[in-house]
C-alpha positions as CSV (number, residue, x, y, z in Angstrom):
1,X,-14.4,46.3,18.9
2,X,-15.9,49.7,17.9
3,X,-14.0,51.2,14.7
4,X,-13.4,54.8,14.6
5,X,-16.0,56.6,11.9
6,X,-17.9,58.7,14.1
7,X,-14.6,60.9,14.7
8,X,-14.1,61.8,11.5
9,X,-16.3,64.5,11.0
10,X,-14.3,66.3,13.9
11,X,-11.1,68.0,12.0
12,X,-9.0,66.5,14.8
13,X,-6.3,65.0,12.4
14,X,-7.0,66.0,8.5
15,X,-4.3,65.7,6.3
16,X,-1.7,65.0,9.2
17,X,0.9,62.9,7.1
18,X,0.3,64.9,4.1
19,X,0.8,68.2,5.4
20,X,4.8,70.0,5.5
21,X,6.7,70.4,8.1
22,X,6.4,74.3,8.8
23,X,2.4,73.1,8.6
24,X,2.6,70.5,11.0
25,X,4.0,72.8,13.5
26,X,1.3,75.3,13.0
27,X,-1.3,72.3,13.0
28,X,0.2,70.6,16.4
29,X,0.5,74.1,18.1
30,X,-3.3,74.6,17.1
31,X,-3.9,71.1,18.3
32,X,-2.8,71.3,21.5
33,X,-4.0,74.9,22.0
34,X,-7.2,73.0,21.1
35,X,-6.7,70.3,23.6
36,X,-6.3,72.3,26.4
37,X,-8.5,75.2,26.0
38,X,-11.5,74.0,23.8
39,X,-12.6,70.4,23.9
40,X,-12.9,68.0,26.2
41,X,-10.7,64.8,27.3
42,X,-13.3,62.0,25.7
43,X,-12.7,64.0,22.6
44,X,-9.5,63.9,22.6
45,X,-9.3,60.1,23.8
46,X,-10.7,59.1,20.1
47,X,-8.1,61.2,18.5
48,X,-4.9,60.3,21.0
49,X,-6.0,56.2,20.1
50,X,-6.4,56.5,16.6
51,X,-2.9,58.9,15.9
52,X,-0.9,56.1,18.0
53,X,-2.7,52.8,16.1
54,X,-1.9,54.5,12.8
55,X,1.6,55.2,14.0
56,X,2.2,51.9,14.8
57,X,0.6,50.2,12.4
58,X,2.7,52.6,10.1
59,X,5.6,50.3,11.1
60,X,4.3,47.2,10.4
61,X,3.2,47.6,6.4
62,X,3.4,50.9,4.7
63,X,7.1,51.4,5.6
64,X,9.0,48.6,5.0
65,X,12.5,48.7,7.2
66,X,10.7,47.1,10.1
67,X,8.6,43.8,8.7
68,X,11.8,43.1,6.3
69,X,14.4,43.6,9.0
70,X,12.3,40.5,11.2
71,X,11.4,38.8,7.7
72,X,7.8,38.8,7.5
73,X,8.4,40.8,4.5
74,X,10.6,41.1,2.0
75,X,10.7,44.0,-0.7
76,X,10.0,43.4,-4.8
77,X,11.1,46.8,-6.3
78,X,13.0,50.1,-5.8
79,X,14.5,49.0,-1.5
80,X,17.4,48.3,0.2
81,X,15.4,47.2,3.1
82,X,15.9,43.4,2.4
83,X,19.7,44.1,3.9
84,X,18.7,46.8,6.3
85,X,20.0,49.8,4.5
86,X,17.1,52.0,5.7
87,X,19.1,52.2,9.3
88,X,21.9,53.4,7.6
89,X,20.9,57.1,8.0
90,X,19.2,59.4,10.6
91,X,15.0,58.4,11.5
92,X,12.8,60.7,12.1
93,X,9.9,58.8,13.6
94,X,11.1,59.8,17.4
95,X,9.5,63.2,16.2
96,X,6.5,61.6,14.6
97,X,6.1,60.2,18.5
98,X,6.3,63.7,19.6
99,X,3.8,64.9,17.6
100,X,1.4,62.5,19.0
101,X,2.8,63.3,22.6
102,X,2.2,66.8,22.2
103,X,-1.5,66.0,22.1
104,X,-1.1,63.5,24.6
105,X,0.4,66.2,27.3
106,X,-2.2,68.6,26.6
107,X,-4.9,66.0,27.3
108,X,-3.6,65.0,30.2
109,X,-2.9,68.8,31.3
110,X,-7.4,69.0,30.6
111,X,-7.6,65.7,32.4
112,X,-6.0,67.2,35.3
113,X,-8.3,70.5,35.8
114,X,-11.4,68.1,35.3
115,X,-10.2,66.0,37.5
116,X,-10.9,63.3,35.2
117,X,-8.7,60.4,36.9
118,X,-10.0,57.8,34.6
119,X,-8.9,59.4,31.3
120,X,-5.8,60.8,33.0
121,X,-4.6,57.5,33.6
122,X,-5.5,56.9,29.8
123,X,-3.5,59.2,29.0
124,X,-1.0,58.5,30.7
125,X,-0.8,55.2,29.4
126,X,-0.6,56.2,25.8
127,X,2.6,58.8,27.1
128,X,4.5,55.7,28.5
129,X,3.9,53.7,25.4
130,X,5.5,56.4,22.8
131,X,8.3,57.2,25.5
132,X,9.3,53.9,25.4
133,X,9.1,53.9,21.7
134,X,11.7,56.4,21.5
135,X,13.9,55.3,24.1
136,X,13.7,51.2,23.3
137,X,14.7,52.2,19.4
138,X,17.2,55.1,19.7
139,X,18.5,54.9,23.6
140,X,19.0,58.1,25.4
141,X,16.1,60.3,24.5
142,X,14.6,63.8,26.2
143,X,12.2,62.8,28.9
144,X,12.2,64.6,31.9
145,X,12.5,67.9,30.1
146,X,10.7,66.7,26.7
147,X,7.1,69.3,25.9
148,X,8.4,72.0,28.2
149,X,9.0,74.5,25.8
150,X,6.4,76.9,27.2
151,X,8.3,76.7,30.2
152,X,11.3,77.4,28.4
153,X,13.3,74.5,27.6
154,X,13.7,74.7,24.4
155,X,16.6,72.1,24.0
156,X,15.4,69.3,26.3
157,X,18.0,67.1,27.8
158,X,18.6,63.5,26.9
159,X,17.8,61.1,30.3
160,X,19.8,58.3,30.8
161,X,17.8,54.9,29.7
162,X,17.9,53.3,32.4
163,X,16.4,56.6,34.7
164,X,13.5,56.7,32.0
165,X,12.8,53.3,32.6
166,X,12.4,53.9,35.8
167,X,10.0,56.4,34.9
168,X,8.1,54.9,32.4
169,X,7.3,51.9,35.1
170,X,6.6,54.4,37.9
171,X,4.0,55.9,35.4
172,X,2.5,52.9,34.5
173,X,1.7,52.5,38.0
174,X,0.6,55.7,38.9
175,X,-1.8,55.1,35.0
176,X,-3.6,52.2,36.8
177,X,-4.3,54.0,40.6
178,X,-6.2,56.7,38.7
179,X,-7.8,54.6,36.5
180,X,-9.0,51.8,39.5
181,X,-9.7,55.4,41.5
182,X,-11.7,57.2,38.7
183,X,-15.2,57.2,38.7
184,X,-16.0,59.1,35.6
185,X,-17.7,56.7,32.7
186,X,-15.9,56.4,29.6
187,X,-17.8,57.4,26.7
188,X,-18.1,54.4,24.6
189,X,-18.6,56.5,21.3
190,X,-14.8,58.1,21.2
191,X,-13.0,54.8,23.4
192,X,-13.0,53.5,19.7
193,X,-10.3,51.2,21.5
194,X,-12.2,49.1,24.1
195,X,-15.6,50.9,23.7
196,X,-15.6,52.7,27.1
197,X,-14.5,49.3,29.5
198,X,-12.2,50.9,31.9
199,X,-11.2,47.3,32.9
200,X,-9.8,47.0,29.9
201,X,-7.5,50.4,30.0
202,X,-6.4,48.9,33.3
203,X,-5.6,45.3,31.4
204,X,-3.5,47.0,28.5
205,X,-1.6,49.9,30.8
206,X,-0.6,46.2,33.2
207,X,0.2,44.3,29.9
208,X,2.3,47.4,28.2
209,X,4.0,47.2,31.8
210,X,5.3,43.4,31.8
211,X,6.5,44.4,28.3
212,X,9.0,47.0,29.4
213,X,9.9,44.5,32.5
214,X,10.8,41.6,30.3
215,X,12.5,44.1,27.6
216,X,14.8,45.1,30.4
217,X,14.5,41.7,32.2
218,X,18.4,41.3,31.6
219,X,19.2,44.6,33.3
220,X,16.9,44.5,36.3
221,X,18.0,41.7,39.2
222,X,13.9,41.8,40.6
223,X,12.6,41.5,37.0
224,X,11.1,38.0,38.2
225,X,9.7,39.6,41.4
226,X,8.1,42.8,39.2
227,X,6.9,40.3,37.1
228,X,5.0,38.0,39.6
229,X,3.5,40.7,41.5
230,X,1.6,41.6,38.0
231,X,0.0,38.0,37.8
232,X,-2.5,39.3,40.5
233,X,-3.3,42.1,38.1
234,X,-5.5,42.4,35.1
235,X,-4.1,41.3,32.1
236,X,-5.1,41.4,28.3
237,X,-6.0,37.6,28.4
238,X,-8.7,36.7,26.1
239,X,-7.9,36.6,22.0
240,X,-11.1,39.5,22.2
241,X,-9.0,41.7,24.5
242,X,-6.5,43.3,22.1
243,X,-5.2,47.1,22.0
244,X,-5.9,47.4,18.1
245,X,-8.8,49.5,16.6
246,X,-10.7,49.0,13.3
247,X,-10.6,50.3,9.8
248,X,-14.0,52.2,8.7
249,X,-12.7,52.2,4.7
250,X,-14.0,55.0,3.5
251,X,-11.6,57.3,3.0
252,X,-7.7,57.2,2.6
253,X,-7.4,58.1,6.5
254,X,-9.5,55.7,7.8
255,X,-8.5,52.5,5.1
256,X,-6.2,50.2,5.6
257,X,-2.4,51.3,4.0
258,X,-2.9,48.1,1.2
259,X,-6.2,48.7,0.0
260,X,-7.6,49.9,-3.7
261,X,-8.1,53.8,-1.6
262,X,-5.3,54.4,-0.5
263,X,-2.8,52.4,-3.5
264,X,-5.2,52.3,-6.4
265,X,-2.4,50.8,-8.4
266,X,-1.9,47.2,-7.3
267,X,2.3,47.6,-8.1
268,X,2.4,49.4,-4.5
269,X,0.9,45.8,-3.0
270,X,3.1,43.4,-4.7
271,X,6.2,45.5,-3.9
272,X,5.9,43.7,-0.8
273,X,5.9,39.5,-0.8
274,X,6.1,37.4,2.0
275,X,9.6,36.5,2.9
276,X,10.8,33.3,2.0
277,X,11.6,32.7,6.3
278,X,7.9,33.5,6.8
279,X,6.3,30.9,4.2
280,X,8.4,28.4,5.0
281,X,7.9,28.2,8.8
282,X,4.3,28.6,8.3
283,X,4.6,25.7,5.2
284,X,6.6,23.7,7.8
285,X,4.1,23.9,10.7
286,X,1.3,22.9,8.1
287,X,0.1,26.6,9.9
288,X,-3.3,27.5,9.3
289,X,-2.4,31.1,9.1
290,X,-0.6,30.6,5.9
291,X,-3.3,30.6,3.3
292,X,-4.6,33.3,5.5
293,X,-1.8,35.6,4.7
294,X,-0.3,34.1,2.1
295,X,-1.3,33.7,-1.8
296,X,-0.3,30.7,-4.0
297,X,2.6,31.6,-6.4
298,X,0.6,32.2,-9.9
299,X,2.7,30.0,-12.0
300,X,4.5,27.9,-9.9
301,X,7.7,26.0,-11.2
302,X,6.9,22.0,-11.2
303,X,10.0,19.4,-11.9
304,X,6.7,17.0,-13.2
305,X,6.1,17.7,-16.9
306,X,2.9,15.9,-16.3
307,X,1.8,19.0,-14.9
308,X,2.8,21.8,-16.9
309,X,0.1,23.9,-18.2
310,X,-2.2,22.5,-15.2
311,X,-4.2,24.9,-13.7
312,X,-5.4,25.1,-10.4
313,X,-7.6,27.0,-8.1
314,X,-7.6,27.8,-4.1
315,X,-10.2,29.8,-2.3
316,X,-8.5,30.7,1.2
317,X,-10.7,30.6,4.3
318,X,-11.6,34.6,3.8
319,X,-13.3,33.2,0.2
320,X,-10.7,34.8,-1.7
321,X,-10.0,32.7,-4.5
322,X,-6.7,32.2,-6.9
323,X,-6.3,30.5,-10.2
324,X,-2.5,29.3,-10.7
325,X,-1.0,27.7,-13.7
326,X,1.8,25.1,-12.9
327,X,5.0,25.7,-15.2
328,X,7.7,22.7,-16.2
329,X,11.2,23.6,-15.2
330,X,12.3,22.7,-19.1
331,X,16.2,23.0,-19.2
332,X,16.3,22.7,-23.3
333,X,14.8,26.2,-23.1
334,X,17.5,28.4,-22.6
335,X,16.1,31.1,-20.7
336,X,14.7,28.8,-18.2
337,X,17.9,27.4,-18.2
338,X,20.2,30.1,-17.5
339,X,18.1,30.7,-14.2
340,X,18.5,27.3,-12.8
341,X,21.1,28.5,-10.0
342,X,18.2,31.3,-8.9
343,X,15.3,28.7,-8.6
344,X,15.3,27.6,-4.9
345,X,11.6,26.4,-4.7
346,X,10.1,24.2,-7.4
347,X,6.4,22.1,-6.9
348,X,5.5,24.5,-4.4
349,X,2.1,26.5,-4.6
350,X,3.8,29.1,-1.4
351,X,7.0,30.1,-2.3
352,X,8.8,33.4,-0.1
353,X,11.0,35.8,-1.4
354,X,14.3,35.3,-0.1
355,X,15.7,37.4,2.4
356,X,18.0,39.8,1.9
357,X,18.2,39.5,-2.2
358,X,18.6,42.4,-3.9
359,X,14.7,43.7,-4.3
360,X,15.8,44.9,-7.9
361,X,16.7,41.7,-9.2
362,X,14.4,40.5,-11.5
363,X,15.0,36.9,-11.4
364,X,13.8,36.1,-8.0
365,X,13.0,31.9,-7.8
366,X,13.9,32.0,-11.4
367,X,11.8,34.7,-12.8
368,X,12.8,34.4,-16.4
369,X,10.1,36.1,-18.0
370,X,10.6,39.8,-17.0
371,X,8.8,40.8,-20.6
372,X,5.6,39.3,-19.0
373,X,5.6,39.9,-15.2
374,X,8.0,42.7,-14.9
375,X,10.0,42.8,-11.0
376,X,6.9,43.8,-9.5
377,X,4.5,40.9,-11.1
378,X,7.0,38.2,-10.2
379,X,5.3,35.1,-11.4
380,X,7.4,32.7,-9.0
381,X,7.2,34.5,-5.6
382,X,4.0,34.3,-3.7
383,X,2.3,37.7,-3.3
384,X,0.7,38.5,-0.1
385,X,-3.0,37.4,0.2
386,X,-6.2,39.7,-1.4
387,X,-6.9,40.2,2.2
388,X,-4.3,42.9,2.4
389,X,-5.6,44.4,-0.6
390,X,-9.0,45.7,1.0
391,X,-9.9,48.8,2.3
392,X,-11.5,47.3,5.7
393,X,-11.9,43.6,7.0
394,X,-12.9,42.2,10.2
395,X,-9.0,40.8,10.3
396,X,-7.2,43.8,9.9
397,X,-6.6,46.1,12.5
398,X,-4.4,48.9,13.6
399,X,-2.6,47.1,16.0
400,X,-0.6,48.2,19.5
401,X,-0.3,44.9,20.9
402,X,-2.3,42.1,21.4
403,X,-3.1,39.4,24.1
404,X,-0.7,36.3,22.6
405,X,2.0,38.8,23.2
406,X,1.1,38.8,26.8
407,X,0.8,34.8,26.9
408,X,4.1,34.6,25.2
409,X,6.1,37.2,27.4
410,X,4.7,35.0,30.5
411,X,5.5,32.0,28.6
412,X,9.2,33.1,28.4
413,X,9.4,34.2,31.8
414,X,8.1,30.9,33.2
415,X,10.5,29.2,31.0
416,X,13.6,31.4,32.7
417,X,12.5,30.8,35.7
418,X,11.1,34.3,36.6
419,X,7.8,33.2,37.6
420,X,6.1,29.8,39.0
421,X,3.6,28.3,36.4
422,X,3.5,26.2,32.9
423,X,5.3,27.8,30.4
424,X,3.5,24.9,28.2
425,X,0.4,26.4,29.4
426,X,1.2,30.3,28.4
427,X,2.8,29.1,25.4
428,X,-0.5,27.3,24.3
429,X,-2.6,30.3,25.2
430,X,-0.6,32.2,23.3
431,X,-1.0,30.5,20.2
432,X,-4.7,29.7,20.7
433,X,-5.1,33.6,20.7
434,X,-3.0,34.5,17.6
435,X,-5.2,31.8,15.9
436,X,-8.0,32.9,16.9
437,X,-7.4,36.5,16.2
438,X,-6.4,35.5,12.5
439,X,-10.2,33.5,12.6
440,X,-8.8,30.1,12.7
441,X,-11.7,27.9,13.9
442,X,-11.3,26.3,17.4
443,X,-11.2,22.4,15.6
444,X,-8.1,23.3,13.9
445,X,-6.6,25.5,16.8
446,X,-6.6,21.9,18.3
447,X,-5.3,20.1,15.8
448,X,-2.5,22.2,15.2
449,X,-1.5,22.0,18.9
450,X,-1.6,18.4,18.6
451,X,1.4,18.0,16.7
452,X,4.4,17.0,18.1
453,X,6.1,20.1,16.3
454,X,4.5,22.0,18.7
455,X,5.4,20.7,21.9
456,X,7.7,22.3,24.1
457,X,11.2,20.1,24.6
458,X,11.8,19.4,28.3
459,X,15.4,21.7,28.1
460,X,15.1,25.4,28.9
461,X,17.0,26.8,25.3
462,X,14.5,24.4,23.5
463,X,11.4,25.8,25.3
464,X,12.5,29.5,24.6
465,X,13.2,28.5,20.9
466,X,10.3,26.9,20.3
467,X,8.5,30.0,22.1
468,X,10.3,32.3,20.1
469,X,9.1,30.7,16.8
470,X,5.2,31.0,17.6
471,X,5.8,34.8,19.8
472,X,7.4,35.8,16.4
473,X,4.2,34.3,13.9
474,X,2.0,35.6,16.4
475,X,4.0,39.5,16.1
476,X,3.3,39.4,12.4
477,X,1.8,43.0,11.5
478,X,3.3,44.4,14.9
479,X,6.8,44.6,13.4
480,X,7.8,47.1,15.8
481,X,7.9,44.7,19.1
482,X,8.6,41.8,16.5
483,X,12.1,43.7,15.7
484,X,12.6,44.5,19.7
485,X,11.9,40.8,20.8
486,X,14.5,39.5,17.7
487,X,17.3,42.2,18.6
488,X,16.4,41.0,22.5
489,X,16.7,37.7,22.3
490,X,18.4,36.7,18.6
491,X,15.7,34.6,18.2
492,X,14.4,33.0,16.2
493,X,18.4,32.7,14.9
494,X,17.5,33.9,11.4
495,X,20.0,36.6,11.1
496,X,22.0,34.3,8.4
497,X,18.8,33.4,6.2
498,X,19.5,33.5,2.6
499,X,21.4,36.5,1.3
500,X,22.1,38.1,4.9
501,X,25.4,36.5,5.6
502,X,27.6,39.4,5.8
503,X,25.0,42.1,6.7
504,X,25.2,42.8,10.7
505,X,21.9,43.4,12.6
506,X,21.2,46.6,13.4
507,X,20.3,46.9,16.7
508,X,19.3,51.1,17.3
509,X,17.9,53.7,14.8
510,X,20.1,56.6,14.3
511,X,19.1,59.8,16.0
512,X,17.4,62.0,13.9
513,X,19.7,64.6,11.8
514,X,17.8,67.8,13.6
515,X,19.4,66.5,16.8
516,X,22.7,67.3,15.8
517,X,22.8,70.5,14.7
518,X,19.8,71.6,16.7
519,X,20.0,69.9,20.4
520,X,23.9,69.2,20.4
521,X,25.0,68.8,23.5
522,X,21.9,66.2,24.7
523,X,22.6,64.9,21.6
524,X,26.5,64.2,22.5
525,X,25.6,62.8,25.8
526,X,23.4,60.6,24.3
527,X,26.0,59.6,21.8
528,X,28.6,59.2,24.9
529,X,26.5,56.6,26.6
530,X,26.5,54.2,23.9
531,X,29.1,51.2,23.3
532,X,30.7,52.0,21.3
533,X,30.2,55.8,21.6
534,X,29.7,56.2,17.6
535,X,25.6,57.1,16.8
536,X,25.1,54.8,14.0
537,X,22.8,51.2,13.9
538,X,25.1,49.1,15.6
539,X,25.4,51.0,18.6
540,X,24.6,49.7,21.7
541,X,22.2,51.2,23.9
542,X,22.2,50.1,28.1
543,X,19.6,47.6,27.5
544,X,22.1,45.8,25.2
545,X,25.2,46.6,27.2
């Protein structure tokens, strides 16, 4: 996997997510001006893969309303995320997608007077995948008319989902018979993706396309046929073959979101603590990725006054080490006391952060001693490993999707019965590859699959459930699908964890506010088509209907 420093020097995307609005839209007219009249379409391919990764990745740490909505993460200070309130109001990020579409077009527009089918076919590729962003999270979005405004259309129409869709599949198709028909070489030194193997290009536009078939799956009567004519197709298979790039960590840009560049204060990091549904499955499955992501509480409650004051130490397999102090739960102390009813974990060295508690509440598993530890240095809730706290590691990537997802999705659809085939066997792939990815060695791969908490029941609802658990693990740091797959399928069934009784799922993001006052009438069509016909969270779009 190449990373992407020999772009930088190019002043491609400088200050991007810094920069104001009224800048951005001189910047992304410049850009594309750029893109179609100055440089050329490998160029461009370094800059179209890293603005998408970044995107995504965006998703998956920095902003929290994704990885606390599936409960990977949960928020310490200052969100309302742990209950979904960050859907409550109009998003924005369908525009942050058009930003990156808008060099996407151009590129493909350069492509197209080279005749450079290859890259074309890349491009095209990237356009379906932030299309179906916006459509698979809001519903009825511009498509057809969307980056025509020098033809202009300056209010774009919202296409029905289901035509766009339709679309977005055609493209994928017509993606792959330019890239199997190109003949121009990739240049290895800007593919900072899969370092110039058009194979793989073909693998990831095939794999992005059984996505979209089982995310509409429900709404398609030949979903099954779709999806066996791609198992003659080139697939993102091996744990290696993963649509993620690498960080470089050396400047904020480049540097992963958690690390000492980009938060030099560590109160940023332990805003954000593993959810309590995400150590405890991991805790449960005796899951190697635990200790992996995961860092032991640092003064853990024990109900064994043997052990207070004992400390301990754990180095985790990335040689990052931990000192922890174990602390008896004394009741004659009347601080500790008045917490009992908060304490949920005691003699526990991972301990979650429960989902859906207020983040501002300072007594989270007890958390008595606010004077010491504050909200954000909760002593009793496990932070998330040091590995999240670098700048650059062979582990973290900017991730699109990866090749478990793939074994997964065919797992599910062998398990429906919309293809022939093992859906043991996909499921086990699947795993293998997460594992792998996370650097699990191949000796305790096997011996995790050898426990009977792994197998796969013989009954079709326990096979999906059971699939659902390890997709979901495996979709850690890719919130983005992780949330689609869980509004999808409602599984896992965690929607009642902890403090979420009450709080309804949201299922859409809200269009953004511009839409309304600046595109209204796509923007009340768009409304019209969703049940019921009112554009807040719980709407539901036609793949939902």
């Amino acid at each position: 996997m190449k990373s992407f420093s020999k772009i930088f020097a190019f002043v491609l995307v400088a200050g991007v997510f810094s920069c104001s609005k009224d800048e951005l839209r001189v910047y992304d007219t410049v850009q594309q001006l750029d893109a179609v009249e100055s440089v050329n379409d490998p160029f461009l391919l370094a800059s179209v893969i890293k603005q998408t990764s970044l995107f995504y990745q965006g998703m998956s740490f920095d902003n929290r309303r994704l990885p606390s909505a599936v409960q990977h993460m949960q928020s310490n200070y200052q969100s309302g995320d742990n209950f979904y309130s960050g859907f409550k109001s109009p998003i924005d990020d369908m525009y942050s997608a058009m930003n990156i579409l808008k060099l996407v077009d151009g590129s493909i527009g350069l492509a197209d007077k080279r005749a450079s089918k290859t890259h074309k076919g890349i491009f095209i590729t990237f356009r379906v995948l932030l299309f179906s962003f916006m459509t698979d999270f809001y519903g009825d979005v511009y498509y057809t008319e969307a980056l025509k405004a020098r033809e202009g259309i300056l209010y774009p129409k919202y296409d029905k989902q289901t035509a766009t869709y339709a679309g977005l599949l055609k493209e994928l198709d017509d993606a792959t018979a330019l890239m199997t028909a190109g003949t121009e070489p990739i240049d290895k030194s800007y593919d900072i993706m899969f370092g110039g193997d058009k194979t793989k290009w073909i693998k990831f536009a095939n794999s992005l396309k059984l996505r979209l078939l089982m995310r509409a799956s429900s709404k398609m009567t030949d979903a099954g046929t779709k999806i066996t004519a791609l198992l003659n197709s080139p697939l993102l298979t091996d744990a290696t073959e993963n649509a993620s790039i690498a960080y470089v960590g050396v400047t904020a840009d480049n540097s992963w979101k958690g690390g000492t560049i980009n938060w030099g204060s560590v109160d940023e990091f332990n805003k954000r603590r593993p959810c309590k549904t995400l150590v405890d499955k991991l805790t449960d499955l005796k899951d190697p990725r635990l200790n992996i992501w995961v860092a032991p509480v640092e003064m853990p409650w024990t109900t064994d006054k043997t052990k207070d004051g004992v400390s301990f130490t754990t180095t985790d397999p990335n040689g990052f080490t931990y000192t922890s102090k174990w602390e008896y739960l004394d009741l004659n102390n009347k601080d500790m006391s008045a917490q009992t009813s908060n304490i949920t974990d005691t003699d526990k060295p991972y301990v979650g952060f429960i989902a859906g508690m207020l983040s501002d509440w300072k007594n989270g598993n007890g958390h008595y001693n606010t004077a010491a530890g504050g909200v954000v240095g909760n002593f009793k809730v496990s932070q998330f490993s040091q590995l999240f706290r670098q700048n650059k590691h062979a582990l973290l990537k900017a991730q699109i999707m990866n090749s478990d997802e793939v074994q997964f999705i065919l797992a599910e659809a062998a398990a429906k019965g919309l293809i022939s085939g093992s859906a043991d066997t996909y499921y086990r792939k699947g795993i293998t590859n997460s594992l792998l990815r996370w650097g699990v060695k191949q000796a305790d791969i096997d011996k995790y699959l050898a426990q009977s908490s792994i197998t796969l029941p013989a009954d079709k609802a326990g096979q999906l459930a059971k699939i659902a658990d390890q997709k979901w693990l495996a979709l850690f740091l890719v919130s983005s699908e992780a949330y689609l797959d869980l509004r999808r399928t409602g599984l896992p069934n965690i929607f009642n964890n902890g403090r979420l009784t009450g709080f309804p799922f949201p299922v859409r993001y809200r269009y953004p506010g511009n839409e309304l006052g600046q595109n209204k009438v796509a923007y009340d069509l768009g409304v019209s088509t969703l049940s019921p016909a009112v554009d807040d969270q719980f709407s539901k779009m036609w793949l939902l209907q």
